[in-house]
BAFI-3210 file (N, C-alpha, C; in Angstrom, 3 decimals, decimal comma, padded with zeros to 6 digits):
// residues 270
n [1|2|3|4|5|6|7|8|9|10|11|12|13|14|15|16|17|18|19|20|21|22|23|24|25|26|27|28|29|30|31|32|33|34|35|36|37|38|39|40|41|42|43|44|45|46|47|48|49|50|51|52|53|54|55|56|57|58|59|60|61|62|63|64|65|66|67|68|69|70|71|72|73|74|75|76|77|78|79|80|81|82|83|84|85|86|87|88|89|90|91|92|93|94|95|96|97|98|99|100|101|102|103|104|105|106|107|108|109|110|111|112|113|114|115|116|117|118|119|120|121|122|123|124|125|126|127|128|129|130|131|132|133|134|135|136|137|138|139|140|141|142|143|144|145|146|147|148|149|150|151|152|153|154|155|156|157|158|159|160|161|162|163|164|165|166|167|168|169|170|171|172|173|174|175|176|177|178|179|180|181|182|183|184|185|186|187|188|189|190|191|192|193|194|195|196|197|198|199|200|201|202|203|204|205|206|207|208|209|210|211|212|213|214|215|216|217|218|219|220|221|222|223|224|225|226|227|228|229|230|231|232|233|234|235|236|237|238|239|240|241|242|243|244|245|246|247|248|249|250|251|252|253|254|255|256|257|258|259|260|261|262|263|264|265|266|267|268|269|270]
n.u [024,856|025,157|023,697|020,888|020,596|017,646|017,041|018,748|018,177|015,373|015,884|017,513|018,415|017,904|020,651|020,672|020,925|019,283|019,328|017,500|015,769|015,144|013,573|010,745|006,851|005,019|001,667|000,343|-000,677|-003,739|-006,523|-007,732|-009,170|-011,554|-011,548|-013,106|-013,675|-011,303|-008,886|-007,512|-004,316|-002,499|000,082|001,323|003,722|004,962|006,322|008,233|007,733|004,928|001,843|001,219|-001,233|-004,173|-003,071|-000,599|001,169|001,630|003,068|002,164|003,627|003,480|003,008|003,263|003,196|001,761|001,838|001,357|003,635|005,434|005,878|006,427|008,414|010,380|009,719|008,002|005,414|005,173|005,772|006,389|009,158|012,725|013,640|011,041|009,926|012,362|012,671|010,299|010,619|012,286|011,091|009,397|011,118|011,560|009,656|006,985|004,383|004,207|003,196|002,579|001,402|-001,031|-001,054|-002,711|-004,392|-003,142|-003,894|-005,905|-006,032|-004,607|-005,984|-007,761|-006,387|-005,448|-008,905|-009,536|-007,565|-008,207|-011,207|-010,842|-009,243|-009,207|-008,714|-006,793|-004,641|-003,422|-003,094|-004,831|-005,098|-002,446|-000,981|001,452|003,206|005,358|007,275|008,915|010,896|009,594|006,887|006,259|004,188|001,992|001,731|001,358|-000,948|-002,433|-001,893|-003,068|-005,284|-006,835|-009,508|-008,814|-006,944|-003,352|000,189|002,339|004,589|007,319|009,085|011,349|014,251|012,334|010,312|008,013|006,100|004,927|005,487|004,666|004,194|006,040|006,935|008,201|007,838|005,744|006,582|008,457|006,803|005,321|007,549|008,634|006,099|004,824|002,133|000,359|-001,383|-001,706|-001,422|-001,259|-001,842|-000,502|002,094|000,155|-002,135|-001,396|-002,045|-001,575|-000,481|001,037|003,822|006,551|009,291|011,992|013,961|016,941|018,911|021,787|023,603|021,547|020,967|018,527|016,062|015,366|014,566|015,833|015,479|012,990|012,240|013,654|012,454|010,359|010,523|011,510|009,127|007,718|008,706|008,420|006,073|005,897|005,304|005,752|008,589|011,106|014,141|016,797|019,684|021,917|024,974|026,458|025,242|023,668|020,641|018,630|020,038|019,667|019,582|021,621|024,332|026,291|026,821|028,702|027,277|024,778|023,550|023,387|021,342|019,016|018,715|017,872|015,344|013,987|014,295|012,570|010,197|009,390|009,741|007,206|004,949|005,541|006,549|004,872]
n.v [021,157|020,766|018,281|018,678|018,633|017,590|016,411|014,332|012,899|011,957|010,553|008,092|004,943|001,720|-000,136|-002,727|-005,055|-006,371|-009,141|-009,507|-007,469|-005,446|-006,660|-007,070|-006,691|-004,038|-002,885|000,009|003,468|002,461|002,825|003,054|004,794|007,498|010,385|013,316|014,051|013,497|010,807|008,735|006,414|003,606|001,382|-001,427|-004,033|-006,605|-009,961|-011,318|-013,886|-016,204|-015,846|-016,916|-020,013|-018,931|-016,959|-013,674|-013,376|-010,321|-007,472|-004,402|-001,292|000,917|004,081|007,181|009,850|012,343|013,003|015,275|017,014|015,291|016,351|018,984|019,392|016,860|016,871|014,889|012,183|009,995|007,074|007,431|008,101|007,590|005,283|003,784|002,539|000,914|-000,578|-002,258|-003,147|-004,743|-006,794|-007,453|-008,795|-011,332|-013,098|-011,985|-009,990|-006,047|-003,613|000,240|003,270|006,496|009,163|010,939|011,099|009,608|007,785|006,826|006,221|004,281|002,044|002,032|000,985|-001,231|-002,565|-001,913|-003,846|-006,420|-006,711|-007,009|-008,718|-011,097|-010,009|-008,341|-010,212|-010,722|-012,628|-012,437|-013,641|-013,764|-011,446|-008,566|-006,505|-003,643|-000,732|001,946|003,891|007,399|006,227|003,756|004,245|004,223|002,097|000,606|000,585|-000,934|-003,108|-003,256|-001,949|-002,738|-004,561|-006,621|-009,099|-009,276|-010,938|-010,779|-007,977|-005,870|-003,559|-001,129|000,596|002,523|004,672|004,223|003,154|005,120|005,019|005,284|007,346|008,695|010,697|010,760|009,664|011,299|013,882|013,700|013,373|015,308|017,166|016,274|015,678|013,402|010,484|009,643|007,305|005,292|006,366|006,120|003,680|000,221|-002,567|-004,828|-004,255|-005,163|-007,589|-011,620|-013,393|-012,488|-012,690|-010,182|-008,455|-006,408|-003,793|-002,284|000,541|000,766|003,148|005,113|008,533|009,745|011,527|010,294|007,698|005,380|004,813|004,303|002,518|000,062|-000,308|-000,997|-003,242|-004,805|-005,055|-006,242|-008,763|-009,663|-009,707|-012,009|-012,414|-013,005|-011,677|-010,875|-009,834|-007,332|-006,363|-004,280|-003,135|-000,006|001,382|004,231|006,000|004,934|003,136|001,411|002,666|004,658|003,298|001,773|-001,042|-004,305|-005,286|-003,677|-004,857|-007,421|-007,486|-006,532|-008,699|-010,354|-009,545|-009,928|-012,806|-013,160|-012,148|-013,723|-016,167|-016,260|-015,371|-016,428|-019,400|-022,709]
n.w [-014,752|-011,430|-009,226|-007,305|-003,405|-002,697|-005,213|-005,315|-003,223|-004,098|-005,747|-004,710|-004,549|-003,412|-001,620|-002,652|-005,469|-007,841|-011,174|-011,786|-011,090|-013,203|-015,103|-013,989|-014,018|-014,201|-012,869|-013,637|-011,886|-010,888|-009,685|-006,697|-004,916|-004,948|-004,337|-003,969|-006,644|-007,534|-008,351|-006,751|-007,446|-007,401|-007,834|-009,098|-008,663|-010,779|-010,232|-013,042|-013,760|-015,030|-013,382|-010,066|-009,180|-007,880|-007,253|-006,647|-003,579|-001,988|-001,074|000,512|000,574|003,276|003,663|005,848|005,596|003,876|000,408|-000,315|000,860|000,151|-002,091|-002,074|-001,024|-002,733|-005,406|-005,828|-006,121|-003,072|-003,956|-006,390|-005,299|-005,923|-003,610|-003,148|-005,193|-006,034|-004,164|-004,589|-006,837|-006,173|-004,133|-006,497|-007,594|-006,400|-006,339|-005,030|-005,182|-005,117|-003,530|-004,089|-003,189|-004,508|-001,650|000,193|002,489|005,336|007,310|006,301|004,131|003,782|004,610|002,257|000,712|001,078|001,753|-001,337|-002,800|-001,509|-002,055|-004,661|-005,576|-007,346|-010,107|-009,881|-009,796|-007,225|-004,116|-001,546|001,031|001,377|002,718|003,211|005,264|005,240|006,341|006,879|008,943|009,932|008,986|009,991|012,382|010,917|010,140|011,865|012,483|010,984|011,254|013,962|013,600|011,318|009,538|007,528|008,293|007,778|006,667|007,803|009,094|008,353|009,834|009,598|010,729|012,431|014,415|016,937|018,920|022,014|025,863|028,867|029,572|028,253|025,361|023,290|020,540|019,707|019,847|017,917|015,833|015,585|014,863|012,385|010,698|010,529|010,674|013,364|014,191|016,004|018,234|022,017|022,424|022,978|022,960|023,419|022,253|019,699|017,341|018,228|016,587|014,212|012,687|013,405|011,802|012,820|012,150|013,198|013,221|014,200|014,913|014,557|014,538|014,343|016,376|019,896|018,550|018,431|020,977|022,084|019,841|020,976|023,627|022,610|021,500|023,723|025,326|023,374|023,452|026,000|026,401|024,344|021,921|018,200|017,461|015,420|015,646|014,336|014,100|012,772|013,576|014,225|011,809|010,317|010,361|007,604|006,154|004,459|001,666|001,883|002,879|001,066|001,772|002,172|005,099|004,961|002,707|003,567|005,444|004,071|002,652|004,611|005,135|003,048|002,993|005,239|004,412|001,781|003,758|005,132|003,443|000,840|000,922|000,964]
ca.u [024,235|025,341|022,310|020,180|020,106|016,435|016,391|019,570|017,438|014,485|016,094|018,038|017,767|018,504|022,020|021,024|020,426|019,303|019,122|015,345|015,177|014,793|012,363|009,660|006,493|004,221|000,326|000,669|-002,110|-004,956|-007,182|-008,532|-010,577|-011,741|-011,947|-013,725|-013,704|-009,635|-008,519|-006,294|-003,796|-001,709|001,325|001,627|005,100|004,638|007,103|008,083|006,770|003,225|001,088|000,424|-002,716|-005,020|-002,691|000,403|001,464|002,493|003,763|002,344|004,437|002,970|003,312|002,715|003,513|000,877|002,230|001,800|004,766|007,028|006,066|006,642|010,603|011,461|009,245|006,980|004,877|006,308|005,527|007,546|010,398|013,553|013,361|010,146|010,017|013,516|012,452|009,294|011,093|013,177|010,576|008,676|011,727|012,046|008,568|005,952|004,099|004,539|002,205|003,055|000,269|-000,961|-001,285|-003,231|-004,689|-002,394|-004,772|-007,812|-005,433|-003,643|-006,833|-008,809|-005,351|-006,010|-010,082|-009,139|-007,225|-009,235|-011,973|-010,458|-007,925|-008,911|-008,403|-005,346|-003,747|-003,499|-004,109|-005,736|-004,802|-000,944|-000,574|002,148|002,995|006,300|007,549|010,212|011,466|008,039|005,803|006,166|003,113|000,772|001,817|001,357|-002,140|-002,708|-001,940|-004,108|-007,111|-007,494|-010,491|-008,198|-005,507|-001,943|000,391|003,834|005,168|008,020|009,642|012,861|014,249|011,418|009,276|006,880|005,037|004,993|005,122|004,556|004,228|007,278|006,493|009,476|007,377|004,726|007,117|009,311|005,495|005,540|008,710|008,421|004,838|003,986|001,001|000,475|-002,966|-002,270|-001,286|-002,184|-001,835|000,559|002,105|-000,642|-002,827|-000,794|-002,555|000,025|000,191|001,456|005,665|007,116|010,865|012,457|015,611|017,695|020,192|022,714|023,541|020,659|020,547|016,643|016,129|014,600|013,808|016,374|014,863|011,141|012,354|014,148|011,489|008,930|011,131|011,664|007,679|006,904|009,494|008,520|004,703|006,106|005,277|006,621|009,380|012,373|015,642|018,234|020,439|022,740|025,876|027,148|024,437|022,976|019,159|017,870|021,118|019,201|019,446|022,798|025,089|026,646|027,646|027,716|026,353|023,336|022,910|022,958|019,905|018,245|018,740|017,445|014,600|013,529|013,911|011,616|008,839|009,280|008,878|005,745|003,800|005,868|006,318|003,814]
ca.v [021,606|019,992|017,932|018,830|017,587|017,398|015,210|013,097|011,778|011,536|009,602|007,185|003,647|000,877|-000,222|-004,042|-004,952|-008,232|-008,854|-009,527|-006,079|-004,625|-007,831|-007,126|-006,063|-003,099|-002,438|001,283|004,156|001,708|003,952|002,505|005,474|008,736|011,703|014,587|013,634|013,210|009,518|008,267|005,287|002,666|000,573|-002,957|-004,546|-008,476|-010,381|-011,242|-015,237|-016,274|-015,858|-018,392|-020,140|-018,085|-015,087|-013,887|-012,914|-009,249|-006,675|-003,192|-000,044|001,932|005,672|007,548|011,279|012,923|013,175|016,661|017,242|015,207|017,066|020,090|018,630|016,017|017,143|014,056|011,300|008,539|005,475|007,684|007,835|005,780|004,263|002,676|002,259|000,157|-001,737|-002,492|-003,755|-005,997|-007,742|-007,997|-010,022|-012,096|-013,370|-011,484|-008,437|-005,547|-002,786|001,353|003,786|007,645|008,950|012,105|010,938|008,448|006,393|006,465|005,897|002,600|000,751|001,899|000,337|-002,712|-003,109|-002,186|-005,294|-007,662|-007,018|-006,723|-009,603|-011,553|-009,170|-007,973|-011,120|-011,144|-013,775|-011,476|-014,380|-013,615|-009,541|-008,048|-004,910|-003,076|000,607|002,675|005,586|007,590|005,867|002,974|004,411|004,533|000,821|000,024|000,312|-001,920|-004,439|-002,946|-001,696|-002,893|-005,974|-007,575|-009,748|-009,495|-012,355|-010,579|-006,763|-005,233|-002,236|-000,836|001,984|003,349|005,388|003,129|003,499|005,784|004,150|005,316|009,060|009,127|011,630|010,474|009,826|012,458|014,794|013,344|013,543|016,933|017,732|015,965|015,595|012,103|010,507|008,394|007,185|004,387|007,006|005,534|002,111|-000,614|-003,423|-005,861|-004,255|-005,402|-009,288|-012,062|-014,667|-011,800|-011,772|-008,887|-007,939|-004,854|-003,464|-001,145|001,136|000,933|004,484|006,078|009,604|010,320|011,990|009,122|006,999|003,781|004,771|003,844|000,934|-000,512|000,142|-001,654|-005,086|-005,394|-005,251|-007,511|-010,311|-010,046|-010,455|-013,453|-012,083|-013,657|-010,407|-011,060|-007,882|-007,246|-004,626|-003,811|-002,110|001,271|001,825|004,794|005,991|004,510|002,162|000,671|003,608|005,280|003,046|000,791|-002,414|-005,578|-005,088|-003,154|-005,904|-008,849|-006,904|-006,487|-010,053|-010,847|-008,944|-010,507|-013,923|-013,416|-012,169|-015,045|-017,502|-015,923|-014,897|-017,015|-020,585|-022,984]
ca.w [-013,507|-010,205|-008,551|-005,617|-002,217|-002,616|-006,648|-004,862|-001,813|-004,277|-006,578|-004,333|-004,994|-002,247|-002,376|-002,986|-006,876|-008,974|-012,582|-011,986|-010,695|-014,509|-015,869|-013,449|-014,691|-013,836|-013,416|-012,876|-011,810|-010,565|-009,063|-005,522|-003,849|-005,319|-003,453|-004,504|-007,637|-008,047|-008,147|-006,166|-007,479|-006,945|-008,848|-008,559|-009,235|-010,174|-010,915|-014,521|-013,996|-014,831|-011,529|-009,217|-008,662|-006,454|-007,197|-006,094|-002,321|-001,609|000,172|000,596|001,384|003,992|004,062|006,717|005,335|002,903|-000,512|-000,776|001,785|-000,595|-003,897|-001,634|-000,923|-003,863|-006,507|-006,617|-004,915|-002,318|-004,739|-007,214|-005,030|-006,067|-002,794|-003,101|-006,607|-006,006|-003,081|-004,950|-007,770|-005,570|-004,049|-006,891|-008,297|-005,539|-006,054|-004,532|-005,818|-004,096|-003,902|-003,862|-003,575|-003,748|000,003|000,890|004,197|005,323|008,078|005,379|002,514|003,725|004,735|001,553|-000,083|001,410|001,353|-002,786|-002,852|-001,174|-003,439|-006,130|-005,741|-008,445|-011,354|-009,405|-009,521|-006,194|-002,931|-000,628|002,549|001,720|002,182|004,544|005,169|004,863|006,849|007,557|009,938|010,322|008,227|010,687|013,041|010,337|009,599|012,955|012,571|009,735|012,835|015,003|013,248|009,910|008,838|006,979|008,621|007,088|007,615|008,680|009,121|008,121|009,959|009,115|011,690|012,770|015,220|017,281|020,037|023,340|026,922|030,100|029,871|026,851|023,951|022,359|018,944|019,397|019,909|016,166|014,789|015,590|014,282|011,334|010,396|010,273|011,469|014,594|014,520|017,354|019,809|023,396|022,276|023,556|022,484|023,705|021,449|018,778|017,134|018,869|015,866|013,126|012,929|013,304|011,252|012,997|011,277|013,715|012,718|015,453|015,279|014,248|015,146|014,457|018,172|020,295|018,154|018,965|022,527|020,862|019,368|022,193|024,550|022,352|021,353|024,627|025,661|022,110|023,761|027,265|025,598|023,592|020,597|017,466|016,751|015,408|015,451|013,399|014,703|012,091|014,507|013,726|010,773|010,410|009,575|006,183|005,668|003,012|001,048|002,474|003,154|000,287|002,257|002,525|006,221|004,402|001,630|004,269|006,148|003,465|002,175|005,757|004,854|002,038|003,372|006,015|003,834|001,602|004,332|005,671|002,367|-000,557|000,924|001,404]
c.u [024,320|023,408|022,038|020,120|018,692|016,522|017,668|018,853|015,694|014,538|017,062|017,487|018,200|019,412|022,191|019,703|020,523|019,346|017,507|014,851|014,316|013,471|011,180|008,313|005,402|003,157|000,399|-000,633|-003,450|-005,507|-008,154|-009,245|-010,520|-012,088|-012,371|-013,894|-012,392|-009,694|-007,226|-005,726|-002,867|-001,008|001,287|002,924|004,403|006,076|007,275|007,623|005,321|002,910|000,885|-000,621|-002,879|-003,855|-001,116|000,092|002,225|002,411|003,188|003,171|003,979|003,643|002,782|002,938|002,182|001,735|002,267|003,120|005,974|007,136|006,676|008,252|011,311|010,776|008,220|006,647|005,591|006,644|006,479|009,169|011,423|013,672|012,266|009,916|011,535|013,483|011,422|009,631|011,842|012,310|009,722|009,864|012,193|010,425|007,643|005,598|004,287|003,777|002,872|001,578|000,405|-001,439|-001,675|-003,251|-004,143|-003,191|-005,658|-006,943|-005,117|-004,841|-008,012|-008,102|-005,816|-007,740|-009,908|-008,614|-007,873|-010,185|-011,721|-009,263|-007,811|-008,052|-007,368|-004,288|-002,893|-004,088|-004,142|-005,398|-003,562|-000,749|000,441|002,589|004,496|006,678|008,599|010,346|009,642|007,126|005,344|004,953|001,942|000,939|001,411|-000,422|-003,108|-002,245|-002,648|-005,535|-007,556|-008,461|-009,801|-006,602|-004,425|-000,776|001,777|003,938|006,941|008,361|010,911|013,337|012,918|011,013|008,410|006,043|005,662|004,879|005,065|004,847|005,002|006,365|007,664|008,843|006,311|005,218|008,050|007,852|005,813|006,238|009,157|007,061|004,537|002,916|001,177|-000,669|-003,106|-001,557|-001,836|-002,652|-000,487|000,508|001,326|-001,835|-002,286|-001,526|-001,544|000,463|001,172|003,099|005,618|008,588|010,791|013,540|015,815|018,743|020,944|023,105|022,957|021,107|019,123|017,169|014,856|013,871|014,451|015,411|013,486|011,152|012,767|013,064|010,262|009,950|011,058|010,486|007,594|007,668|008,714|006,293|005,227|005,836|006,462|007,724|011,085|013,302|016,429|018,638|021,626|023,953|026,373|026,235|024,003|021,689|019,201|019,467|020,880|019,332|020,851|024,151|025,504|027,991|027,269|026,559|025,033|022,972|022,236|021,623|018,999|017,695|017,757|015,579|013,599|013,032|013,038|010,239|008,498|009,294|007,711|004,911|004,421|005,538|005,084|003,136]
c.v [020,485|019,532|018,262|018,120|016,631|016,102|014,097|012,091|011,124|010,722|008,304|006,031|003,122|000,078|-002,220|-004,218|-006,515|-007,545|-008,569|-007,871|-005,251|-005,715|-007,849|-006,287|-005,114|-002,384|-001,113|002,398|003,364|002,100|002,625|002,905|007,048|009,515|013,149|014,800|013,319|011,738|009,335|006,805|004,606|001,895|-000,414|-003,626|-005,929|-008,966|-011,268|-013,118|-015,095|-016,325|-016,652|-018,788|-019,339|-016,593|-015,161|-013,315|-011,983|-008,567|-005,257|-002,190|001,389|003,055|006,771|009,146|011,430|013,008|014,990|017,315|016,903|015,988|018,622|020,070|018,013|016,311|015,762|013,038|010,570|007,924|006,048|007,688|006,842|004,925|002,991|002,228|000,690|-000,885|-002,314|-003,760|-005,182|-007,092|-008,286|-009,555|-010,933|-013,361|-013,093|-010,022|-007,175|-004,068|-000,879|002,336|005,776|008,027|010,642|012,398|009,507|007,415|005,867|005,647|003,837|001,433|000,800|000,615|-001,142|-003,424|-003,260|-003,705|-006,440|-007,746|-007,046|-007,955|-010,353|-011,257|-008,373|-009,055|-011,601|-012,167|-013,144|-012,023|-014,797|-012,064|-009,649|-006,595|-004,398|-001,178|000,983|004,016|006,029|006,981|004,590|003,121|004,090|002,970|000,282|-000,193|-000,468|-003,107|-004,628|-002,994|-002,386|-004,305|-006,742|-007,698|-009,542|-010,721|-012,050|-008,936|-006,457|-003,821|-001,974|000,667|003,011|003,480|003,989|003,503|004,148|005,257|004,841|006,707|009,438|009,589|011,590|010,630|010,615|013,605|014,891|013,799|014,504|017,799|017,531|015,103|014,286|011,394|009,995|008,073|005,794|005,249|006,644|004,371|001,582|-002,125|-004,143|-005,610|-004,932|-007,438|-010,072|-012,918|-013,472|-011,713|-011,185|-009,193|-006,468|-004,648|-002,074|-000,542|001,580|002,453|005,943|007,214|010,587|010,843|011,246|008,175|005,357|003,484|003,789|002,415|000,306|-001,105|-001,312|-003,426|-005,488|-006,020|-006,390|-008,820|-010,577|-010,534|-011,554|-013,729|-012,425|-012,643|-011,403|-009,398|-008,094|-006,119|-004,399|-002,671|-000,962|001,797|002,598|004,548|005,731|003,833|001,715|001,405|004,422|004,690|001,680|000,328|-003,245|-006,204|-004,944|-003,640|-007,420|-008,172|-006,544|-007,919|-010,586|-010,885|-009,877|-011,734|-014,172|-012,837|-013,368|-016,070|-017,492|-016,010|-015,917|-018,866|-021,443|-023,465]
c.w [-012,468|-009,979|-007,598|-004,961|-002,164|-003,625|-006,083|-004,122|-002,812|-005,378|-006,002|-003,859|-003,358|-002,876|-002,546|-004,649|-006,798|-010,519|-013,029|-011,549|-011,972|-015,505|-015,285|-013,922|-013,930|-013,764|-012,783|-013,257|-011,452|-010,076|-007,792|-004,933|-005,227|-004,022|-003,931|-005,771|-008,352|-007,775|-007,609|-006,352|-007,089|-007,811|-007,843|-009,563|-009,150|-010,599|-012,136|-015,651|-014,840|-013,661|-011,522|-009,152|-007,677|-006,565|-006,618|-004,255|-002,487|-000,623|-000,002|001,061|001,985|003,823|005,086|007,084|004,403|001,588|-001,012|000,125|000,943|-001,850|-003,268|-001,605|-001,967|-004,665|-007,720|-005,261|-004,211|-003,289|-006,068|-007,239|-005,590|-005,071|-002,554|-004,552|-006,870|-004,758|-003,703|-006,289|-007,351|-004,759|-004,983|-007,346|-007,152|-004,940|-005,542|-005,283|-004,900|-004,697|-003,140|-004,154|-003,487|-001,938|-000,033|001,864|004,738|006,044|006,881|004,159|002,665|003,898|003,445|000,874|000,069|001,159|-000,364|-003,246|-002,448|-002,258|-004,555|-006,324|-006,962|-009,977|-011,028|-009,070|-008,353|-004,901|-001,588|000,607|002,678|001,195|003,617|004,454|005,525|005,257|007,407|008,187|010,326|009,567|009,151|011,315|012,448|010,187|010,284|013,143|011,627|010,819|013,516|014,630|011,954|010,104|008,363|007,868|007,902|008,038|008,131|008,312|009,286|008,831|010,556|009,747|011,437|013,749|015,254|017,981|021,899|024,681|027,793|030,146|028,639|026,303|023,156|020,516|018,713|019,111|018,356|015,015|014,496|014,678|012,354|010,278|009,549|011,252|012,721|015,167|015,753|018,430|021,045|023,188|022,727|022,605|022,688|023,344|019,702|018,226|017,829|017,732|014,269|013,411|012,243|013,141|011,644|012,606|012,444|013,448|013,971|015,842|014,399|014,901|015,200|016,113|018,538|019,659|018,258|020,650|022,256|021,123|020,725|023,030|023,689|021,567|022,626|025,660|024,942|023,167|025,180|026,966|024,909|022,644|019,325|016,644|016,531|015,532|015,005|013,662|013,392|013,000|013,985|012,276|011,134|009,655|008,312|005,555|004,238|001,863|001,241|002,694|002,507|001,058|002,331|003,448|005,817|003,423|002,132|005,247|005,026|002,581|003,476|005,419|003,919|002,197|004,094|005,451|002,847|002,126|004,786|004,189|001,034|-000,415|001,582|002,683]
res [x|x|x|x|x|x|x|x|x|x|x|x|x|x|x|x|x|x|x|x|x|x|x|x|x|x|x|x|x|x|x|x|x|x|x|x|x|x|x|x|x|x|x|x|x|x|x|x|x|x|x|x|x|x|x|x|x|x|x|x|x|x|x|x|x|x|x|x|x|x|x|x|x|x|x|x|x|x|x|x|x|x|x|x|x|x|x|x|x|x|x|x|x|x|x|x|x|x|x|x|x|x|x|x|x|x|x|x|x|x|x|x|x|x|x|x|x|x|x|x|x|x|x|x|x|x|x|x|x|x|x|x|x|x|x|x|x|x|x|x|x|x|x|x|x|x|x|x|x|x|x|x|x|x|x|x|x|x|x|x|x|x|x|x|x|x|x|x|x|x|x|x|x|x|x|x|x|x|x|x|x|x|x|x|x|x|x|x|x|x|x|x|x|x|x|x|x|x|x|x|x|x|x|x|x|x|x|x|x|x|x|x|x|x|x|x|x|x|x|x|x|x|x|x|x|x|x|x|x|x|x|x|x|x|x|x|x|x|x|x|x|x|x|x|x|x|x|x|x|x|x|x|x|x|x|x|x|x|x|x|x|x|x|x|x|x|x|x|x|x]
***
């Protein structure tokens, strides 16, 4: 039996591998909030060292869809996906833990994710004053507010073609919400709500075709710089949407290498 479009995209890995990818080890189901009496958990990738004093430094992976949308399409949660499951794996082996969770209500979900961890850092082998945060395509918005709103500081963001923020009348990403039902809980925010000491990694896919969403991006690097905000860009030329996942090249191994490096100088070194 040929495979489905649907179990292809929900089993596709990202097209950069280690050996450490398969040695990493896995606290999986950790339950962080209940809701109605269901539990809602979370997988933590570490990597296959002993932990560091004070814990390790990771990375959460924002989601900014509901999980019942993907069981409705791929036939299981995000954090099950091979995408995050395989990015998860790769930073764990690259030294940092890296955290995947369930997602119902995506605003409520990501900051319980986070208060969970803080308190709980010890016995999660985690160091609670090295977290960063990690988003792609639409999930980006919801990430965006783990910048904005959350109590707990994070010390760098991650986002990888994605949806951002609206300027000056644009409905460019209200209108993608719309279309593809992800959140956007800083609607009617601007970059200069954004903290100024947190860098920001943006990954662009040169020829995205999302509809308006290079526009987005564009639009909002060019605000972060002219604010003086610590952003870096990586345009990747002629890449399409989710490269990382789509497009086995070197191009899409050296951006993801990029990737990596800049969360390990923020959250790994000292």
């Amino acid at each position: 039996m040929s495979e489905t479009p649907q179990a292809r995209i929900a089993g596709q890995r990202i097209v950069y591998t280690t050996p450490a990818m398969d040695a990493v080890i896995v606290r999986r189901d950790e339950t962080y909030r209940t809701v109605d009496g269901r539990a809602l958990t979370m997988d933590i990738y570490y990597p296959s060292s002993s932990p560091q004093r004070g814990g390790w430094p990771a990375v959460i992976f924002v989601t900014g869809f509901p999980d019942a949308g993907a069981r409705r399409m791929f036939g299981r949660k995000f954090k099950e996906m091979g995408s995050y499951v395989s990015w998860a794996q790769l930073v764990a082996a690259s030294g940092m833990a890296a955290i995947t969770y369930d997602n119902d209500a995506p605003a409520a979900d990501v900051h319980a994710v986070l208060e969970y961890v803080c308190h709980h850092a010890a016995d999660l082998q985690i160091d609670a004053g090295r977290l960063g945060v990690w988003a792609c395509s639409g999930n980006v918005p919801n990430a965006l507010s783990v910048l904005m709103q959350a109590p707990v500081a994070v010390k760098c963001a991650v986002f990888c073609y994605g949806y951002l923020l609206d300027f000056d009348g644009s409905s460019r990403v209200a209108d993608a919400a719309r279309q593809f039902g992800f959140l956007t809980p800083c609607a009617g925010r601007r970059v200069s709500d954004l903290p100024p000491a947190v860098p920001l990694l943006i990954a662009r896919a040169g020829r995205d075709l999302m509809p308006g969403l290079n526009e987005t991006l564009d639009r909002f690097v060019g605000d972060a710089l002219a604010s003086d905000l610590p952003v870096t860009l990586v345009n990747y030329s002629g890449a399409p949407h989710a490269f990382d996942l789509v497009a086995d090249t070197d191009g899409s191994r050296d951006v993801i290498w990029q990737i990596l490096m800049f969360m390990e100088l923020r959250l790994v070194s000292p």
